[in-house]
NUKOLMAR-516346 format. One line per field, with one value per residue: residue number from 1; x, y, z of N, C-alpha, C, CB in turn. Coordinates in nm, 3 decimals, decimal comma. Glycine has a CB too. Layout:
<ropas>
num	[NUM	...]
neast	[X	...]
nnorth	[Y	...]
nup	[Z	...]
caeast	[X	...]
canorth	[Y	...]
caup	[Z	...]
ceast	[X	...]
cnorth	[Y	...]
cup	[Z	...]
cbeast	[X	...]
cbnorth	[Y	...]
cbup	[Z	...]
</ropas>
This chain:
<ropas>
num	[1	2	3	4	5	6	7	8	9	10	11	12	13	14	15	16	17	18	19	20	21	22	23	24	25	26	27	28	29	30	31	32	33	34	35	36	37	38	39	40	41	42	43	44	45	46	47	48	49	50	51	52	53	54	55	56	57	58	59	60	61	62	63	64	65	66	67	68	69	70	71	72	73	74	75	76	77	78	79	80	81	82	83	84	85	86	87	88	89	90	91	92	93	94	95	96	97	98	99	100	101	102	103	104	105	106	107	108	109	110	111	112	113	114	115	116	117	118	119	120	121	122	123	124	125	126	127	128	129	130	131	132	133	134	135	136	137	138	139	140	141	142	143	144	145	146	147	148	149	150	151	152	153	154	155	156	157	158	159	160	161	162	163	164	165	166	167	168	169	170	171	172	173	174	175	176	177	178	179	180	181	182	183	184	185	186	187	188	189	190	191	192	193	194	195	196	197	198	199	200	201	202	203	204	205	206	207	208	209	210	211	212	213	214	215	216	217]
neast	[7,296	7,061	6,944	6,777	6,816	6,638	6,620	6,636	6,809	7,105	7,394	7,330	7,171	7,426	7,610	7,489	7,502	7,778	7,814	7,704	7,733	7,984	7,976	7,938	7,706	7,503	7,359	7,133	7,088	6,821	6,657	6,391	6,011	5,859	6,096	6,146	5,979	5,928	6,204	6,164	6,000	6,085	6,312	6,353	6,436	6,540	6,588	6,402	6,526	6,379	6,269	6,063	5,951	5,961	6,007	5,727	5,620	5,536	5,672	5,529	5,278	5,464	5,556	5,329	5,206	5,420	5,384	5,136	5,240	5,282	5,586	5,689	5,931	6,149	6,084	6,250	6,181	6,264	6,285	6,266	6,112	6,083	5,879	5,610	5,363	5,433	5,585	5,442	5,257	5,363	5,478	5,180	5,142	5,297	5,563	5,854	6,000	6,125	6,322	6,463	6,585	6,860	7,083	7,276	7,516	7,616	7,335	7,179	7,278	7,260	6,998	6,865	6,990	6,878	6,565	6,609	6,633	6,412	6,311	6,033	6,117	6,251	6,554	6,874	7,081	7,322	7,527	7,571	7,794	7,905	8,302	8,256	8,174	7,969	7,901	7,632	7,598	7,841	8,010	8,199	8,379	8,462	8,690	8,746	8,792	8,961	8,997	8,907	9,020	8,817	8,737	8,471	8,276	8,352	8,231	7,953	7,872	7,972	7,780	7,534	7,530	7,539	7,309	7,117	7,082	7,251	7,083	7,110	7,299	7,190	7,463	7,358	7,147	7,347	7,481	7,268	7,189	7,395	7,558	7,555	7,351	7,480	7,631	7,826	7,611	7,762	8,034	8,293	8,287	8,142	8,252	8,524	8,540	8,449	8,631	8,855	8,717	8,712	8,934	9,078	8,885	9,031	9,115	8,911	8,782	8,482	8,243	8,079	8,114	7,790	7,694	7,526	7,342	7,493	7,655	7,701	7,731]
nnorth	[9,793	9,747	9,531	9,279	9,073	8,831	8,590	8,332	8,142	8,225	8,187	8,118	8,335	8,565	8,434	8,448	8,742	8,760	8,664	8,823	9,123	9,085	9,080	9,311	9,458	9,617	9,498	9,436	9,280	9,088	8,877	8,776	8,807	9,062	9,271	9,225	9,409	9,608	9,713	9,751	9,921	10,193	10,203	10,147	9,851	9,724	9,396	9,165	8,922	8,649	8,423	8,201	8,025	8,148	8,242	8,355	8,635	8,497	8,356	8,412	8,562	8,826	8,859	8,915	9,135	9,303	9,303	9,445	9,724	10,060	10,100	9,820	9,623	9,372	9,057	8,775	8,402	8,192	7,846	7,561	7,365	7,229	7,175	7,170	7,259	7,406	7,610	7,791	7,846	8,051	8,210	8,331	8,459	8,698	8,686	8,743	8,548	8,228	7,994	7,697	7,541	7,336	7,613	7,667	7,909	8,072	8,022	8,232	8,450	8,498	8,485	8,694	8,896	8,937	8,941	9,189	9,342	9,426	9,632	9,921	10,130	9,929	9,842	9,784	9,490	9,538	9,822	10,128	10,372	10,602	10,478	10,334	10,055	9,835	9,543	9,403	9,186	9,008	9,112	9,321	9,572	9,790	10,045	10,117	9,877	9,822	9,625	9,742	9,771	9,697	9,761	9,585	9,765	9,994	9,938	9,872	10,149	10,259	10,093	10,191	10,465	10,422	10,374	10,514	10,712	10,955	11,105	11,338	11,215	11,273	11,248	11,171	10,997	10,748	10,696	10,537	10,358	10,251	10,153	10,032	9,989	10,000	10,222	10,498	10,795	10,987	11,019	11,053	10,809	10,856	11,015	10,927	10,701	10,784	10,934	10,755	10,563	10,772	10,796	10,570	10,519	10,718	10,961	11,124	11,265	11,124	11,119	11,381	11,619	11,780	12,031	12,060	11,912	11,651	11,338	11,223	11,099]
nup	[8,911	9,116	9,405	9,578	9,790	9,965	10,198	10,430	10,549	10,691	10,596	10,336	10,210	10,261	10,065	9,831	9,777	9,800	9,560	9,363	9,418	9,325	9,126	9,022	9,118	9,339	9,629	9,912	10,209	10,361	10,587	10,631	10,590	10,647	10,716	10,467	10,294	10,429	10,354	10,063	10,063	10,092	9,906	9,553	9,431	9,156	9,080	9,284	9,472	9,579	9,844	9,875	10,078	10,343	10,670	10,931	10,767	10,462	10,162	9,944	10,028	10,053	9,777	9,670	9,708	9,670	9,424	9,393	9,408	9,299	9,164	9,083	9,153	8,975	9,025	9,079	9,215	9,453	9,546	9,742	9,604	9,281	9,141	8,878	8,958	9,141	9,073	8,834	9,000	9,179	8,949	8,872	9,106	9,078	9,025	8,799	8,748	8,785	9,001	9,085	9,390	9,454	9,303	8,996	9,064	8,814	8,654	8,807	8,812	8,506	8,487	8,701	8,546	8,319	8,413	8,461	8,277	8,180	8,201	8,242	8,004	7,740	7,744	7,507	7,479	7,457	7,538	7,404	7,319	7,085	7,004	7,279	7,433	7,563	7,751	7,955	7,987	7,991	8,122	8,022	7,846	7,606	7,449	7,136	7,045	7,224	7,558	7,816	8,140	8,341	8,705	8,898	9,039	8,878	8,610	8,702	8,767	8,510	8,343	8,422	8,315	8,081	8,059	8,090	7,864	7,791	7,991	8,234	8,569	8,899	9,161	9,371	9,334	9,163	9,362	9,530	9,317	9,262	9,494	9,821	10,092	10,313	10,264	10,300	10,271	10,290	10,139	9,972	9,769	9,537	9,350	9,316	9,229	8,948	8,918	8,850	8,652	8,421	8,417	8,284	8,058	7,896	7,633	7,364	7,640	7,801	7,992	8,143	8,354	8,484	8,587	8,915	8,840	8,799	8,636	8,287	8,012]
caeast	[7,168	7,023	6,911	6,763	6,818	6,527	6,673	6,616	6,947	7,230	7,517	7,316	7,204	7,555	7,705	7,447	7,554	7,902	7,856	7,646	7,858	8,127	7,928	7,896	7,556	7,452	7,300	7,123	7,012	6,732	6,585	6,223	5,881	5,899	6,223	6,178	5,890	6,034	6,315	6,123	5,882	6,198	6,438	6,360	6,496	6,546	6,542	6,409	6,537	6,311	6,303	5,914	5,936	6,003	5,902	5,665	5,532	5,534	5,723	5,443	5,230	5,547	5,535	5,181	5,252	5,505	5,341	5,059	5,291	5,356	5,660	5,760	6,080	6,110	6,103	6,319	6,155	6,342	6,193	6,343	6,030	6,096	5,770	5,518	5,269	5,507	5,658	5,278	5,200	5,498	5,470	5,069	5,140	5,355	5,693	5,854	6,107	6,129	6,447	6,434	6,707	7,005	7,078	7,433	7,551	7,568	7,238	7,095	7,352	7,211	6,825	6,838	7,036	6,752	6,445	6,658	6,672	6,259	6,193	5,915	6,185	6,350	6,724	6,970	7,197	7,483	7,536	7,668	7,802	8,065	8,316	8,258	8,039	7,969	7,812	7,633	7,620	7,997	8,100	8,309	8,366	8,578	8,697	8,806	8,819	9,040	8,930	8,907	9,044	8,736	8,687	8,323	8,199	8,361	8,146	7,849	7,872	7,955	7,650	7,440	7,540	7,516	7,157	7,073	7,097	7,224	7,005	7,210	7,273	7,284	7,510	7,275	7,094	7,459	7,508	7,112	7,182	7,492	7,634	7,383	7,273	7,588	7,744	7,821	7,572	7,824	8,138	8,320	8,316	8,149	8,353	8,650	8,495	8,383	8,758	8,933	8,642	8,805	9,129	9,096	8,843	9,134	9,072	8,848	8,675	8,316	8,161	8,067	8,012	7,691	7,683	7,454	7,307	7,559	7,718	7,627	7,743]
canorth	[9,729	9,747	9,408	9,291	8,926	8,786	8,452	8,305	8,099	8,333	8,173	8,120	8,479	8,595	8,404	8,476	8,860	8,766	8,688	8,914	9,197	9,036	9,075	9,485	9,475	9,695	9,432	9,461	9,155	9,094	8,799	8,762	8,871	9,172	9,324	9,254	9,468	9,750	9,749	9,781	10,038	10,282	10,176	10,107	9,788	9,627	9,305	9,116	8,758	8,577	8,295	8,158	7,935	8,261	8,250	8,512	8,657	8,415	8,471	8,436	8,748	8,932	8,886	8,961	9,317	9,362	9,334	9,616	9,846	10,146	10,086	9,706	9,561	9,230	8,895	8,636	8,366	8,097	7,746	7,388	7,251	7,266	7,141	7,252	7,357	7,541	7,722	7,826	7,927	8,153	8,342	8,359	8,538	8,838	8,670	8,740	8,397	8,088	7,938	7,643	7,541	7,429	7,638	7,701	8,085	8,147	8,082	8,314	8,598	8,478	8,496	8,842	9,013	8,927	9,036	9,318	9,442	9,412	9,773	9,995	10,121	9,844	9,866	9,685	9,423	9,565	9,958	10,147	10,533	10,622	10,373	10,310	9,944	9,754	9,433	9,339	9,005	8,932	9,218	9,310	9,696	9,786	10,141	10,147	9,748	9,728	9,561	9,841	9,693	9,801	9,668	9,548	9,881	10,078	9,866	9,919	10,305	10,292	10,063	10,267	10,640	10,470	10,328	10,674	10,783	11,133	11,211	11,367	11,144	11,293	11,138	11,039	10,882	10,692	10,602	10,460	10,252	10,165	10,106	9,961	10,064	10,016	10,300	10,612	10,869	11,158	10,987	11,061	10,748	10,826	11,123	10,893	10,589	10,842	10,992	10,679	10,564	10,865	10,793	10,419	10,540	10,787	11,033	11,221	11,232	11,099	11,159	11,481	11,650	11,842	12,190	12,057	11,779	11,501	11,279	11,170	11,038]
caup	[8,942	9,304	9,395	9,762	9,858	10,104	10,207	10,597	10,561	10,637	10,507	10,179	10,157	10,241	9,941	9,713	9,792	9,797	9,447	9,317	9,435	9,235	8,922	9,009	9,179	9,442	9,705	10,029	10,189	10,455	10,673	10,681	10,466	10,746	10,643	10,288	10,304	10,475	10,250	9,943	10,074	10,086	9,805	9,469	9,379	9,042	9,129	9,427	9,502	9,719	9,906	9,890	10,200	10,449	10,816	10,945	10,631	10,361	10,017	9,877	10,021	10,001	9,573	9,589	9,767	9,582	9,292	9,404	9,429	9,197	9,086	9,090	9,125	8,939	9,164	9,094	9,287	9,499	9,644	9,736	9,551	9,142	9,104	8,747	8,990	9,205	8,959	8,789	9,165	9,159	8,837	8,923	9,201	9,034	8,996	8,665	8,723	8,920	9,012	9,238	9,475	9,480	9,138	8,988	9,052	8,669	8,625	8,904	8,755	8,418	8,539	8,750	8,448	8,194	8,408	8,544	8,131	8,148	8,274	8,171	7,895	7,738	7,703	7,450	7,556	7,463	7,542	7,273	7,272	6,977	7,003	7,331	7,429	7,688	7,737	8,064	8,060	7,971	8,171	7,899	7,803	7,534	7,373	6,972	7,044	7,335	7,669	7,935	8,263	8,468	8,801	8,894	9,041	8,803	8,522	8,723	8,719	8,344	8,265	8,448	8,260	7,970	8,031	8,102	7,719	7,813	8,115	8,348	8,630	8,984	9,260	9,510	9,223	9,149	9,503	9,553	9,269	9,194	9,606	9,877	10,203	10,395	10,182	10,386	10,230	10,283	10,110	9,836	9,681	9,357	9,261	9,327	9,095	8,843	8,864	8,817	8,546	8,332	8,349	8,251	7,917	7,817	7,596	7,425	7,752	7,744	8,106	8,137	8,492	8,549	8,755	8,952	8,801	8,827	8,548	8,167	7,893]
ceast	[7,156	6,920	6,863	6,740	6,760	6,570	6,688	6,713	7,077	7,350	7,458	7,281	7,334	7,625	7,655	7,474	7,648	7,895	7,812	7,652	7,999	8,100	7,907	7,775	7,548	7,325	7,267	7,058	6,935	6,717	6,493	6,135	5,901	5,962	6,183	6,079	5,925	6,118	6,286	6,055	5,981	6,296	6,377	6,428	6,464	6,533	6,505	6,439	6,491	6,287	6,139	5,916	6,001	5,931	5,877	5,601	5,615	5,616	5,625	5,329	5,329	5,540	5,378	5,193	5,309	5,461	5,230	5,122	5,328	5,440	5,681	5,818	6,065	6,159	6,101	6,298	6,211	6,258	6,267	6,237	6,046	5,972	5,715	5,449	5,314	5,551	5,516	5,241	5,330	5,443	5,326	5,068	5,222	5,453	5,744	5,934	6,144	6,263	6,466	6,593	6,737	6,994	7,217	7,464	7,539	7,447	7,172	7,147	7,248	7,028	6,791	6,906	6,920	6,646	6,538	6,654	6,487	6,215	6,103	6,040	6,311	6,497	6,799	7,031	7,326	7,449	7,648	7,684	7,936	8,085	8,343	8,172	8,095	7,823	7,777	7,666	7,809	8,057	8,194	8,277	8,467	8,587	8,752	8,861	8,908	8,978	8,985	8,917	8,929	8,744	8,529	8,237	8,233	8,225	8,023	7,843	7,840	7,804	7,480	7,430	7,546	7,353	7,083	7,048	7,122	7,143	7,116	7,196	7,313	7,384	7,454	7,210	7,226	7,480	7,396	7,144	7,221	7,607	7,541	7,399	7,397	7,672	7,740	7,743	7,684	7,990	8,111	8,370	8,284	8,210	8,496	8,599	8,508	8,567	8,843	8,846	8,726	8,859	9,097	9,018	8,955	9,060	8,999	8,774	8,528	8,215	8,173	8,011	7,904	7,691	7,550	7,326	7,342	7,610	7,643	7,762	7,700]
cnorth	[9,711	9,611	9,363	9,123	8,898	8,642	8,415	8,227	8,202	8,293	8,183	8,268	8,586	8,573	8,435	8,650	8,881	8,818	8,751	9,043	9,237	9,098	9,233	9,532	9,509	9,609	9,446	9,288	9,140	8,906	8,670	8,870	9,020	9,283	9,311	9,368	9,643	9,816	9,823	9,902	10,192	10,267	10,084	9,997	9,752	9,543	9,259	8,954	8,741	8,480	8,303	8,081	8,033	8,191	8,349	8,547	8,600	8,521	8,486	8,601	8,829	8,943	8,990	9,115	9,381	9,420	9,415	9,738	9,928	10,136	9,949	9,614	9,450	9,133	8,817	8,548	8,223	8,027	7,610	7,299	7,320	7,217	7,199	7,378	7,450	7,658	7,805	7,915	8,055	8,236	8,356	8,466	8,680	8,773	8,677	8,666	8,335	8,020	7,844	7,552	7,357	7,437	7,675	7,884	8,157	8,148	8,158	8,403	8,606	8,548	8,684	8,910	9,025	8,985	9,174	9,403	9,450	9,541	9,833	10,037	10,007	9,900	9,791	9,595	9,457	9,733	10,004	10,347	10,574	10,502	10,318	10,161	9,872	9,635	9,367	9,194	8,933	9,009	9,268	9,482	9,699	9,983	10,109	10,036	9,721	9,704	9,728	9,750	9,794	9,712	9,664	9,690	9,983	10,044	9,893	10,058	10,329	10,265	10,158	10,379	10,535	10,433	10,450	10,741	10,871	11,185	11,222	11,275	11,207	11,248	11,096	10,970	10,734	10,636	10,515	10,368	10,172	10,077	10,072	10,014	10,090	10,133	10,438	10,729	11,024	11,114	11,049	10,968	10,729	10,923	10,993	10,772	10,632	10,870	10,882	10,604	10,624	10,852	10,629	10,483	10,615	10,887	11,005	11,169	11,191	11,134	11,295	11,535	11,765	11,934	12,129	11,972	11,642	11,452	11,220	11,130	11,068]
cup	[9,093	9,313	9,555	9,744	9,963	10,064	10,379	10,622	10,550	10,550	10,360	10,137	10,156	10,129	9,793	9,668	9,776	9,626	9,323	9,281	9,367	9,130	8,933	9,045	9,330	9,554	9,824	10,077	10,366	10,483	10,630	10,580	10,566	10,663	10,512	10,261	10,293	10,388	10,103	9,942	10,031	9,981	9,690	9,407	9,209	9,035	9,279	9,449	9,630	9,704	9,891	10,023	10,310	10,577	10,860	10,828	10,576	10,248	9,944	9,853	10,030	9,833	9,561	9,640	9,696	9,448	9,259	9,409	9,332	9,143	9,143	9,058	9,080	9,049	9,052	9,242	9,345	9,579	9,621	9,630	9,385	9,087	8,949	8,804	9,062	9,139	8,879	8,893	9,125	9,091	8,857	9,008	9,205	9,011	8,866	8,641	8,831	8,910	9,122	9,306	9,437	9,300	9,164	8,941	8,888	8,629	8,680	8,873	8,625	8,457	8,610	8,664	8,343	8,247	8,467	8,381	8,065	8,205	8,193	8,037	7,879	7,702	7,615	7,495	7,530	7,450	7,431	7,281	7,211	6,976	7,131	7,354	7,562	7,708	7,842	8,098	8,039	8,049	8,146	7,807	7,711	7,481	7,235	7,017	7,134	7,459	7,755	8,072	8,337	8,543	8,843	8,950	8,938	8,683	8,532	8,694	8,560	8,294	8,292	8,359	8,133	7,922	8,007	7,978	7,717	7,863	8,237	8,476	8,766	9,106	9,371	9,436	9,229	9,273	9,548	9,449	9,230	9,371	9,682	9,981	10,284	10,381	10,252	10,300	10,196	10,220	9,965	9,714	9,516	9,297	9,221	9,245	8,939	8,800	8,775	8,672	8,419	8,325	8,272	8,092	7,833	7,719	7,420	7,526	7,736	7,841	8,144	8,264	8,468	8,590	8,812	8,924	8,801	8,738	8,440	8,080	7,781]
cbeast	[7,156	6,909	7,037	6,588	6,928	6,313	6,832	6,480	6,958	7,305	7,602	7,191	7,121	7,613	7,737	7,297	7,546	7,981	7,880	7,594	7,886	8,160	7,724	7,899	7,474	7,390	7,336	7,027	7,140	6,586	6,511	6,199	5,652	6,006	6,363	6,136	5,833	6,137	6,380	6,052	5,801	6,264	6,578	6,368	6,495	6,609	6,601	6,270	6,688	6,200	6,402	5,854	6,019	5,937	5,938	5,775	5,490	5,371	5,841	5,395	5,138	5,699	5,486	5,004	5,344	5,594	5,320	4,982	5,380	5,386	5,756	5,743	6,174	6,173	5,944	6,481	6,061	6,459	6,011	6,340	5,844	6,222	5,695	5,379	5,167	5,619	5,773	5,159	5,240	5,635	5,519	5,024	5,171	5,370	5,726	5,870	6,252	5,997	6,538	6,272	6,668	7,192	6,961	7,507	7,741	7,623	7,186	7,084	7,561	7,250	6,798	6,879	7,189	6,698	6,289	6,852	6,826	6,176	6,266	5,820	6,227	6,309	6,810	7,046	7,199	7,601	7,569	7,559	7,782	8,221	8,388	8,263	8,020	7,972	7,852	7,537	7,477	8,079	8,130	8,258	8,369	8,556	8,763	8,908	8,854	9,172	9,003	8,759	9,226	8,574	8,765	8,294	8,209	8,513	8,156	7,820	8,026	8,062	7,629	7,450	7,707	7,629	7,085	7,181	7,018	7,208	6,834	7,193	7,316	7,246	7,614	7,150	7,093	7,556	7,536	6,947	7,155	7,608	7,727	7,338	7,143	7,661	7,714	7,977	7,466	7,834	8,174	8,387	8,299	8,008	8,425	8,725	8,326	8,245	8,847	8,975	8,518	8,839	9,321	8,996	8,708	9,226	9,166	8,776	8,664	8,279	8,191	8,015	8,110	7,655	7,635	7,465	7,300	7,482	7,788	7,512	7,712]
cbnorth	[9,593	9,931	9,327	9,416	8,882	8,830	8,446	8,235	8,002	8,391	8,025	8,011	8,544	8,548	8,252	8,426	8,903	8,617	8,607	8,909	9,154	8,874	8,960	9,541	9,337	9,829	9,360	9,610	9,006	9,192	8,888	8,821	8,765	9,119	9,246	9,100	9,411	9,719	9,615	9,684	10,045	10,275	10,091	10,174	9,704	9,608	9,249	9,152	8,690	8,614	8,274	8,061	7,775	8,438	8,195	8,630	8,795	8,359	8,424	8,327	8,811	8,902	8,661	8,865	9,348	9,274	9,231	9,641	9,837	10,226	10,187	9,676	9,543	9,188	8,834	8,666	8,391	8,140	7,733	7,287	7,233	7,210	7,177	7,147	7,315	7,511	7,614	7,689	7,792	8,107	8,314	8,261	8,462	8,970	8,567	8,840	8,417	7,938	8,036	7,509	7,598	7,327	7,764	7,581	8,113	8,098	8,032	8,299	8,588	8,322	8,338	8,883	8,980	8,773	8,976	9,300	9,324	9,276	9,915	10,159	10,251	9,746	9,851	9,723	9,289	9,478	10,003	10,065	10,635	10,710	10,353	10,404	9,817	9,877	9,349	9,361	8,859	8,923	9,211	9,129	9,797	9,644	10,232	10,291	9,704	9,785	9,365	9,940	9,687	9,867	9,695	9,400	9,938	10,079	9,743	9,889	10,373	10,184	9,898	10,300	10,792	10,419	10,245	10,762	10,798	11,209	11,130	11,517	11,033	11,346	11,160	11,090	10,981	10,773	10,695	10,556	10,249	10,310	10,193	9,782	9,974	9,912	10,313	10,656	10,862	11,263	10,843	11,138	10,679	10,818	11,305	10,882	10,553	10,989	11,044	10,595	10,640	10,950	10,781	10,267	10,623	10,678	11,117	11,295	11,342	10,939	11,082	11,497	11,707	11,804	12,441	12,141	11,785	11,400	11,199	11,293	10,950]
cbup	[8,867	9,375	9,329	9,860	9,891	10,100	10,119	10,655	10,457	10,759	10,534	10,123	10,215	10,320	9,943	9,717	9,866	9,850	9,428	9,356	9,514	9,197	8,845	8,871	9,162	9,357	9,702	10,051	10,132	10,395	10,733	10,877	10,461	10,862	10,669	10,162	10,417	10,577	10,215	9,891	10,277	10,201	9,887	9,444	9,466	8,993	9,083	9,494	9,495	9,777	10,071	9,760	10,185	10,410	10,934	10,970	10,565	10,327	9,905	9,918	10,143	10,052	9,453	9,652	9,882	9,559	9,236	9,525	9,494	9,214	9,069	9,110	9,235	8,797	9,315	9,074	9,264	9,560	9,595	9,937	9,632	9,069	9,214	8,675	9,047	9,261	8,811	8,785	9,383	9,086	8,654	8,975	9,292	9,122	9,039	8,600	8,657	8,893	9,022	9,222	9,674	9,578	9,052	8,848	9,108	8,556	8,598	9,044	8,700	8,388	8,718	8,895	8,367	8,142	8,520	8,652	7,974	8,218	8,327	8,285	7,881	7,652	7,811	7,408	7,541	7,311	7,691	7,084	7,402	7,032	6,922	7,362	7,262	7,816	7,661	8,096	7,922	7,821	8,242	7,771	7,901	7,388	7,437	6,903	6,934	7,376	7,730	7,935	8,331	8,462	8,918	9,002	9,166	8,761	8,530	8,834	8,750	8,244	8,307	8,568	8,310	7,882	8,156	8,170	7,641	7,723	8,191	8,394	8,585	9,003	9,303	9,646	9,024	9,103	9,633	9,526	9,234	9,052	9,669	9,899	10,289	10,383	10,005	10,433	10,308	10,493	10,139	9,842	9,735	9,272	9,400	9,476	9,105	8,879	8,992	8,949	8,581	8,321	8,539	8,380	7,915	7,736	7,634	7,345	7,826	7,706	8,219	8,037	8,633	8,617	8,692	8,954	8,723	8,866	8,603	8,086	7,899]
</ropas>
């Protein structure tokens, strides 16, 4: 899941990235209404966590932009005031969830995993191919019932190829959505995810490379 954190407190957008990251999420994180802007215009997010009380452009006309746009990312919307009418204002204005400050990290994992499973095609909550499964929100994969030691990007990768239903997935796709901006375009880190992926599922193999298409399931 590719996710963009607009927050004008650094340390707090730092930690909310820290731990977001943790959970296998592909995070970039910006500033200012500006930047968030920018960001979105170029990169498809999934979710957007924003701050409503921005300086410079407002969070507010950032949602509402957002929410003209062809494809748009869900906003998870952040504000010190927990108000009725704040929260009303909010989702009014395109947000598809209000979360007002200070909130406890599980529920903001909790909150951006639920609208993040609201896309134009809905998805299951639990991924299922053979006896393979995987369950975002527990972060909890298993083969023929045993726990698969994945680590948090590996997990991501998986959940992704298996959202996919057997559409080939190619790797700049995989790197746009599963690593974030910082990620060296010309690395070979998703061969080397994907490799170690495989060995940890064991056999029969289930990810299937592509000529020229990229990875499935």
């Amino acid at each position: 899941m590719r996710v963009l954190v607009v927050e004008d407190h650094a340390v707090l957008a730092d930690s909310v990235a820290r731990v977001l990251r943790r959970e296998g999420m592909a995070v970039d994180v910006v500033h200012d209404g500006e930047r968030a802007l920018e960001s979105t215009s170029v990169v498809d997010y999934d979710v957007v966590v924003l701050d409503r009380d921005l300086p410079g452009i407002h969070g507010d006309e950032v949602c509402g932009t957002l929410a003209e746009q062809p494809v748009q990312p869900r906003v998870l919307m952040l504000t010190a005031s927990g108000t009725m009418d704040e929260r009303v204002e909010g989702l009014n204005l395109g947000a598809d969830d209000y979360l007002p400050k200070p909130f406890a990290y599980p529920e903001l994992i909790a909150r951006i995993r639920a609208i993040g499973r609201r896309p134009q095609r809905a998805l299951p909550p639990v991924l299922v191919h053979g006896d393979l499964r995987l369950d975002p929100a527990k972060r909890l994969a298993t083969r023929a019932g045993r726990r698969l030691p994945l680590n948090p990007k590996e997990l991501a990768v998986l959940e992704y190829l298996l959202a996919a239903q057997g559409r080939p997935v190619p790797t700049e796709e995989l790197l746009e959505r599963v690593w974030d901006e910082a990620t060296d375009p010309f690395t070979n880190t998703v061969k080397t995810t994907i490799n170690r992926l495989r060995s940890k599922l064991g056999s029969p193999p289930v990810i299937e490379t592509v000529p020229r298409g990229g990875y499935r399931i």
